[in-house]
C-alpha positions as CSV (number, residue, x, y, z in Angstrom):
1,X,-13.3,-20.5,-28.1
2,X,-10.0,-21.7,-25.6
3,X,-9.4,-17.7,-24.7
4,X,-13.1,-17.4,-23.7
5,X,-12.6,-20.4,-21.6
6,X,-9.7,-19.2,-20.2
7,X,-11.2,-15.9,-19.5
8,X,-13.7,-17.7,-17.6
9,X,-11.5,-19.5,-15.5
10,X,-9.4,-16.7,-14.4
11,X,-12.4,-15.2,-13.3
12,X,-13.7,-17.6,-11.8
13,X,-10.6,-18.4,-9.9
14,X,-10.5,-14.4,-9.0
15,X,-14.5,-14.7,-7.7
16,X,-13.4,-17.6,-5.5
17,X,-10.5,-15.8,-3.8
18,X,-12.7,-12.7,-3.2
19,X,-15.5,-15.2,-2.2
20,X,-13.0,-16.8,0.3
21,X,-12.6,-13.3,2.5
22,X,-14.8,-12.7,5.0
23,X,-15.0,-9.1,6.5
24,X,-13.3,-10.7,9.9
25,X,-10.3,-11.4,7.7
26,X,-10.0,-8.0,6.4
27,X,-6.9,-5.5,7.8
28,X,-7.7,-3.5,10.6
29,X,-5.9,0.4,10.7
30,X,-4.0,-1.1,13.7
31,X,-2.3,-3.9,11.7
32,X,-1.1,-1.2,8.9
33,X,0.1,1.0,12.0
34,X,2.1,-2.2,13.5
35,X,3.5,-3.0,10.0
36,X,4.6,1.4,9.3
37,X,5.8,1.5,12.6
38,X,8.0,-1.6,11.8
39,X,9.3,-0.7,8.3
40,X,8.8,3.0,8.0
41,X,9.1,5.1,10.7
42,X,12.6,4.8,10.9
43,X,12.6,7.0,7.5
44,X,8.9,8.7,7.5
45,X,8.7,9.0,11.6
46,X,6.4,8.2,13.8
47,X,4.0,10.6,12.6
48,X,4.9,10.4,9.3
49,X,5.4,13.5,8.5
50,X,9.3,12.6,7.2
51,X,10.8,13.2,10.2
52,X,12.5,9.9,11.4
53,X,15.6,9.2,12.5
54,X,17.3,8.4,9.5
55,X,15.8,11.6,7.8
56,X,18.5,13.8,8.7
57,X,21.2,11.1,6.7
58,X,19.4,11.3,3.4
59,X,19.7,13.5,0.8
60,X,16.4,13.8,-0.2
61,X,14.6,13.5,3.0
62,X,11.3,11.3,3.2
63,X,8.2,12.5,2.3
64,X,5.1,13.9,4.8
65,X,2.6,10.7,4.2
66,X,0.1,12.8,5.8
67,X,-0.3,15.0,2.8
68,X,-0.5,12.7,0.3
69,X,-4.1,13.3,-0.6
70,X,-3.4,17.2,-0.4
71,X,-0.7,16.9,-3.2
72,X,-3.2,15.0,-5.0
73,X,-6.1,17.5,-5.2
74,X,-7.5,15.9,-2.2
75,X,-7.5,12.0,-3.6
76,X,-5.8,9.4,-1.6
77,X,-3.7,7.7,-5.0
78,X,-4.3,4.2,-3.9
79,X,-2.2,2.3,-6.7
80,X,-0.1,4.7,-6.8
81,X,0.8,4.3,-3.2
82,X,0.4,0.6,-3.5
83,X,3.5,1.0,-6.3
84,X,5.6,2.5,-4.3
85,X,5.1,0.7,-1.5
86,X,5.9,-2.4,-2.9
87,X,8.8,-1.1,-4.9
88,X,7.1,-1.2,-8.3
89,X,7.5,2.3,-8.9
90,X,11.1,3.2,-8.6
91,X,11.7,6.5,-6.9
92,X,13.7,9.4,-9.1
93,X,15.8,9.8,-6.0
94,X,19.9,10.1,-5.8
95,X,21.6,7.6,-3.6
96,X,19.5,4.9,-2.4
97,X,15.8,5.6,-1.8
98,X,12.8,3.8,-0.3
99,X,13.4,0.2,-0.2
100,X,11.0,-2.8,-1.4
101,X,9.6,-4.5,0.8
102,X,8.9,-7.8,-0.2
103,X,7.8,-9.7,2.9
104,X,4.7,-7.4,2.6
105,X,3.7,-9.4,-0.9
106,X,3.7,-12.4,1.4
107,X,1.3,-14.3,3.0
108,X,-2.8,-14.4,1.8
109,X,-4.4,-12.4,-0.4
110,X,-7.5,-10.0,0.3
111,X,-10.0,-8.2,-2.2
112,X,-9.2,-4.6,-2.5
113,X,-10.3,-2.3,-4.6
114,X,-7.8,0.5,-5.9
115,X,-10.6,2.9,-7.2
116,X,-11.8,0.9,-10.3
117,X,-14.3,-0.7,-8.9
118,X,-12.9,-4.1,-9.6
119,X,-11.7,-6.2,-6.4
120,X,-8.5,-7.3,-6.5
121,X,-7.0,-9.9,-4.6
122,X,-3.9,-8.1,-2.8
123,X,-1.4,-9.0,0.2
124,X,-3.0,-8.5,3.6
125,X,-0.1,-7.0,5.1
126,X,0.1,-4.4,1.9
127,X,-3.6,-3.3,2.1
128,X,-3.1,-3.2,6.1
129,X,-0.6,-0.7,5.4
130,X,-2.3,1.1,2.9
131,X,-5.5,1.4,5.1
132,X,-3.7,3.4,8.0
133,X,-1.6,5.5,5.5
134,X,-5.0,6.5,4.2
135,X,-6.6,7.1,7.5
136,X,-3.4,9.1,8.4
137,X,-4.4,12.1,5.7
138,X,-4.6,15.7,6.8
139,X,-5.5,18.7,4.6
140,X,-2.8,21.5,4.6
């Protein structure tokens, strides 16, 4: 009977902080361009195509994040990107590759939902930045 009541708490506590988000407090595109052009143009470029200034030091240039739903049979990977993002998911790249970015977990939390149908409460600035790499895809 205690896991079921714990069960029921943890969901309880996850309907509240979904509860707690209004759409007004949701990330706009712009506040995920702000945030890419701050911590990943330098590498990705402007346009994110993987043409930034630092490009032409690494070995393994940066990826096009314009494409990433092209490479993916024309589905934006949204936990996928989320795990790289947030260095979760460790590149298989020689010499040093993309870096965490931990202030992005920071801060409050918003519902998101990765594709599962199940809201999960996620760091504002890390959905902000999600949404405009999303709204960033082209087809080839």
């Amino acid at each position: 009977m205690r896991p079921q009541i714990f069960s029921l708490m943890i969901g309880m506590l996850g309907v509240g902080l979904i509860a707690a988000c209004t759409p007004e407090e949701m990330p706009q595109v712009s506040d995920g361009r702000a945030l890419f052009m701050e911590n990943c143009a330098i590498c990705h470029g402007a346009d994110a195509k993987g043409n930034g200034p630092m490009a032409r030091a690494m070995r393994n240039p940066p990826l096009d994040l314009t494409l990433i739903a092209a490479r993916n049979d024309g589905s934006f990977p949204r936990v996928q990107v989320l795990s790289k993002i947030d260095g979760y998911t460790k590149a298989d790249l020689q010499g040093p590759d993309m870096p965490e970015f931990g202030a992005l977990l920071e801060g409050d939390l918003v519902p998101l939902d990765t594709g599962d149908g199940v809201m999960t409460p996620t760091p504002r600035k890390l959905v902000a930045l999600l949404e405009y790499i999303e709204s960033i895809q082209q087809t080839r």
